[in-house]
N, C-alpha and C positions, 0 to 999 in steps of 0.2 A: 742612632748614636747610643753606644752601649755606656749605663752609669754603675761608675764603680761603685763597691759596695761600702757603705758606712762601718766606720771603725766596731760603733757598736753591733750593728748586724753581724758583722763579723767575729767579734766576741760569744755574741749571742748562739751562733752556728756553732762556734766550735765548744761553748758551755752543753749542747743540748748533743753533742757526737759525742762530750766526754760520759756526761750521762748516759749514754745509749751504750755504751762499753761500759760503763759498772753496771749497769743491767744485767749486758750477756755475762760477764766477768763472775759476777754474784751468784747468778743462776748455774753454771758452770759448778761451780763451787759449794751449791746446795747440799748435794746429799752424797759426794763424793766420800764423808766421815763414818760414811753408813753402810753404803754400799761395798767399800773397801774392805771392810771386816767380815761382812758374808762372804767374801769372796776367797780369804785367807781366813778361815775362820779354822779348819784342821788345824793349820801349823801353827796358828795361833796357839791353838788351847795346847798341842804339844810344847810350842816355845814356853807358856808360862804357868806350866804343868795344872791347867787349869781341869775343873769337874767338868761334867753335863751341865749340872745346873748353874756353875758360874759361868761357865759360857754363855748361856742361856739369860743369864741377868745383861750380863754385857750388851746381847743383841735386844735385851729390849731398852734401853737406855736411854735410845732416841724417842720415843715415844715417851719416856718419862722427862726429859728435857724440854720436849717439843712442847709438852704441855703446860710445865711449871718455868720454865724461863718464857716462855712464849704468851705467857698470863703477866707476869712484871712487864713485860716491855713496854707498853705502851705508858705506866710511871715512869719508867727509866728514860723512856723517850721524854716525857714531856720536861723530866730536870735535866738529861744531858742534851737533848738535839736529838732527830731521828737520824740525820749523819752523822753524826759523833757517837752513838750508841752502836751502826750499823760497822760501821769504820773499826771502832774499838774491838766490836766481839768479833772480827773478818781475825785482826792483831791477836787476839787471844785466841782462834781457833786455830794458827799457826803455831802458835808457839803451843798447845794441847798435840796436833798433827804430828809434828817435827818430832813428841820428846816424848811421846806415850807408847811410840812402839821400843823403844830404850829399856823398858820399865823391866824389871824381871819378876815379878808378882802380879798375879790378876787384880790384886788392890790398886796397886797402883796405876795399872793399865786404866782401870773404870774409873777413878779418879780425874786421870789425864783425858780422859774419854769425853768427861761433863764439859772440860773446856773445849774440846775438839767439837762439841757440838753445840757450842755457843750461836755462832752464825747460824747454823743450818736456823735454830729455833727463835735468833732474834728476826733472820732474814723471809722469815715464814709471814710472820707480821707485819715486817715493814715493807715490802716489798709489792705490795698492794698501794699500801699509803703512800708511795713515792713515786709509783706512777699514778696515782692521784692527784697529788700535789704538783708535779714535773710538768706531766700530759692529760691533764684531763679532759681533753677531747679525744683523746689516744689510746683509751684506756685498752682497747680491745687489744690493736697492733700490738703496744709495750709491753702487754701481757704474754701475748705468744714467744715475743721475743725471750724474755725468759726463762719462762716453761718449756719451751724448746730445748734451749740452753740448760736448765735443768733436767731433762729427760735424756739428752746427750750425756750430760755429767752421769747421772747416774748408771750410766750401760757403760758409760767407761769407766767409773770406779769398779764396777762388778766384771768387766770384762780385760781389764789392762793390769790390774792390780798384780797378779801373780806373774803375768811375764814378766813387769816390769822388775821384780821382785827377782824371777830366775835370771834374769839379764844382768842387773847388776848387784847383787850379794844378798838376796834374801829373801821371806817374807816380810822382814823391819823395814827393809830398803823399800818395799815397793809401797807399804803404807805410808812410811812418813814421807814420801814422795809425794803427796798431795797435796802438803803443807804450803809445796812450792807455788800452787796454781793460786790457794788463797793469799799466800803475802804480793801474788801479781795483780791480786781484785783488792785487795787495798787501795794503791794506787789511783786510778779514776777518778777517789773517790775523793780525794785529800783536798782540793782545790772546792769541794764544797761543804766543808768543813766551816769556814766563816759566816756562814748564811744562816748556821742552825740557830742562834739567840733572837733574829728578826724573826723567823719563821715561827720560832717556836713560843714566840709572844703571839705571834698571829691567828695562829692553828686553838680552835675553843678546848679544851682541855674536856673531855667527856671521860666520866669512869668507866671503865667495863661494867659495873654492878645496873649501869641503867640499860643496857642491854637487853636484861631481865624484863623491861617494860614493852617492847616490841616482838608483835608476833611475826616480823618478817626477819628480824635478828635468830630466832628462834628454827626460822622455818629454813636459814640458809648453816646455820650450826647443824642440824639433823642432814642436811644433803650433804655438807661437808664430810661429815661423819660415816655417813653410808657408804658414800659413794671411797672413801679411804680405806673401811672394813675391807672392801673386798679386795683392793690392792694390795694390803697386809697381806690378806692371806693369800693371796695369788704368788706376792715372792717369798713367802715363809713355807706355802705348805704345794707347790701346785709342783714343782721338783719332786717330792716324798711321794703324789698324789699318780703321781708317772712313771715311778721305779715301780711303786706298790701295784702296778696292774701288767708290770715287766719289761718297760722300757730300761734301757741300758741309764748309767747315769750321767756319761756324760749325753747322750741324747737327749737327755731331760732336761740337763744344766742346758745343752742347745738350743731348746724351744722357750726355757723360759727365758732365756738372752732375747727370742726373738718378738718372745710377747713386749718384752721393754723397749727394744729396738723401733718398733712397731709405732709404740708410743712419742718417738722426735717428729714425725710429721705429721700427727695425729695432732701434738703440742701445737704445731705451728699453724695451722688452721682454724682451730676449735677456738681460740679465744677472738677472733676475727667476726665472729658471726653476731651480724646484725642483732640488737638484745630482742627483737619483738620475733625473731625465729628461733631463739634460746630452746624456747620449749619441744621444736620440732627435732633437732639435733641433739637433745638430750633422751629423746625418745627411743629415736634411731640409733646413740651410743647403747640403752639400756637393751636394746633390741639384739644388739650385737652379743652382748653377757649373756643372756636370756639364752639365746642358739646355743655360745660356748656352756652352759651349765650343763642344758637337754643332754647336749654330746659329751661333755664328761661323763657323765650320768648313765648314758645308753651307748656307747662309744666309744669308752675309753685310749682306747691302742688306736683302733682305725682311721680316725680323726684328730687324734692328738694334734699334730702342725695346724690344722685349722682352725681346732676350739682356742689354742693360745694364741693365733695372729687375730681370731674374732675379741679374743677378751683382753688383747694389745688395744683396739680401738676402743673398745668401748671403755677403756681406761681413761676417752678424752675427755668424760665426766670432770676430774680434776681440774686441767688447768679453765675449764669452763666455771666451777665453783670458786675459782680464782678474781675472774672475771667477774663474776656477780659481786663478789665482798665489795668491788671498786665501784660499782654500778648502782648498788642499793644504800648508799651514803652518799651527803650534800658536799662534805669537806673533807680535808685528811683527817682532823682530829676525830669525827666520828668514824672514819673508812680503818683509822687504827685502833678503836676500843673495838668494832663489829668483825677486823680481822681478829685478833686477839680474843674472842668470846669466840668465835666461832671455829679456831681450829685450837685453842686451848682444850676447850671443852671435847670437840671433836675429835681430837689424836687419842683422848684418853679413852672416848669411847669407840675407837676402830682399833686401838691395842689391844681391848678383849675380845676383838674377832679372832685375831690369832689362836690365842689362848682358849676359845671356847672351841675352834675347829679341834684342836689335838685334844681338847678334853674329850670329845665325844665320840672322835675316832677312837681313845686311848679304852675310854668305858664300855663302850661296842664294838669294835674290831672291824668295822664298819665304814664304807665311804658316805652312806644313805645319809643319816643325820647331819654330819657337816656340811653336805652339798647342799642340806636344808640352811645353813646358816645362810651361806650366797646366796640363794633365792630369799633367804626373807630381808638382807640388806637390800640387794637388787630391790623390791617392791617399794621397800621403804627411800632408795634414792628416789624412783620415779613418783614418789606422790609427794614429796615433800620436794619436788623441782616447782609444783606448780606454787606454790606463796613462795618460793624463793626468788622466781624469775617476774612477779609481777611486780608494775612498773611501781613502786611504792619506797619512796625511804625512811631508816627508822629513825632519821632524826625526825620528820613529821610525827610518827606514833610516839615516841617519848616525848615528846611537848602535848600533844593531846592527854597524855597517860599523864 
């Protein structure tokens, strides 16, 4: 005899599918505000007669938001709700999207730009803590699901953006066309909106400053950090790094589409992995960089499609270091101050990976020294993977501390 399903079960089912769509939705929507601008970044600086260097401001941006709105959130979480904060800055990065490519001045552009990148920088942080809070027996699955969905987003802001652009009236058209995907990740979301006053009475209020007290907070800040240096500079300088030894340029825009490309199944896998074999796959990702450096190094032309699909994989570092923020916290309110420390801190220190690679190419004329930079992050991902992934959380060490 088959028993129909209870009202609430049933409730309950379609509460945790609507969740599961503002996940991919959100993820989706990640880094599309970022990606888009690399990708019209010419017509850009023609459209709003911009320099080198204010262009060059523009692109680092996200990295300056990611780090200084992505440090408030989790205050802003705890007086607004973390769905009412997540929900709001989704509403503010559409209407920053929609109205920034309009702007006729690079002021204004960068301006509209900080709102456009509200999400990306709130959704960095909470996006951990909500599938903590949602799923936490799930953490690994709910993880992939986004990150995937994130890695997707991002190969499509960087690869669709100008057709969409020449297709229908622009480079303005094809950026503020992204606007459209975040005001549809809203949505999902709105029905859980009422929950955030119980929750957010429930969830312990932890500051990021006690962070400071655990060496496993500390130890998964520095992997974070490494392991994003070298993605920095993989999509800032590894295009320049493939002209400059005479690959054609769109060949090189091609390979480096497919290091990221590379990256959506790598996403969807990697956070999946059992946490007590963390360390072996994050071995085997550094394992992979390691090959692609040697062969940039010694290799350059002859190898190029190899070294960028080996250093696509080993990129699955990230949504792994994703993984862990969820993993190494008891509750959401601490899973939000240790994401929050740890890629606030982190974004700001893989910002000057970019920035150091073209100093040292710029000073010596030289691929040698910057290819030092990647090896000495690389080394630094895989030693500080080990106290990230042991089984320890820092809410035990800041109560001991």
């Amino acid at each position: 005899m088959t028993t129909a399903a209870t009202p609430t079960a049933v409730a309950r089912g379609s509460h945790h599918r609507m969740l599961v769509a503002a996940l991919l939705l959100t993820g989706l929507s990640m880094r599309t505000a970022v990606t888009s601008v690399g990708a019209a970044l010419d017509d850009l600086q023609r459209g709003l007669h911009a320099s080198g260097t204010v262009a060059g401001l523009i692109t680092t941006l996200p990295v300056v938001c990611f780090a200084g709105i992505g440090a408030l959130t989790p205050r802003l979480s705890r007086h607004l709700g973390a769905h009412r904060l997540l929900t709001g800055s989704l509403v503010v990065t559409t209407v920053g999207l929609l109205l920034r490519p309009e702007m006729g001045n690079s002021a204004g552009f960068a301006a509209l730009s900080v709102l456009a990148l509200a999400a990306g920088a709130v959704s960095n942080v909470l996006m951990p803590t909500l599938v903590k809070l949602h799923f936490p027996e799930r953490i690994g699955p709910m993880t992939a699901l986004y990150t995937t969905a994130l890695a997707v987003g991002v190969t499509a802001g960087a690869g669709l953006t100008v057709p969409i652009g020449d297709a229908v009236g622009g480079w303005r058209v094809g950026l503020g066309s992204w606007g459209l995907l975040t005001a549809v990740a809203v949505l999902p979301w709105l029905p859980t909106l009422r929950r955030d006053p119980a929750e957010a009475g429930a969830a312990h209020a932890v500051p990021m400053s006690a962070m400071l007290h655990s060496r496993t907070a500390w130890a998964v800040m520095i992997f974070f950090a490494a392991q994003s240096m070298q993605a920095y500079i993989a999509f800032g300088w590894f295009a320049r790094f493939l002209v400059g030894h005479g690959i054609s340029h769109a060949t090189a825009g091609a390979m480096v589409a497919a290091l990221s490309a590379v990256g959506i199944p790598v996403s969807l896998v990697a956070p999946r992995v059992p946490a007590e074999r963390q360390r072996a796959v994050i071995t085997a990702f550094c394992g992979c960089n390691l090959i692609a450096y040697v062969g940039m190094a010694l290799a350059p032309v002859g190898g190029a499609w190899v070294w960028m699909v080996l250093a696509g994989i080993g990129g699955g570092t990230f949504p792994i270091a994703l993984t862990i923020i969820g993993l190494r916290a008891r509750d959401a309110g601490t899973t939000a101050s240790l994401s929050a420390f740890s890629q606030s801190l982190g974004y700001i220190i893989a910002g000057s990976g970019p920035l150091l690679f073209g100093a040292l190419f710029g000073a010596t004329g030289s691929w040698a020294l910057p290819l030092a930079v990647l090896f000495g992050s690389l080394v630094i991902t895989q030693v500080a993977a080990w106290p990230a992934t042991a089984p320890r959380f820092v809410d035990d060490e800041m109560r001991m501390s």
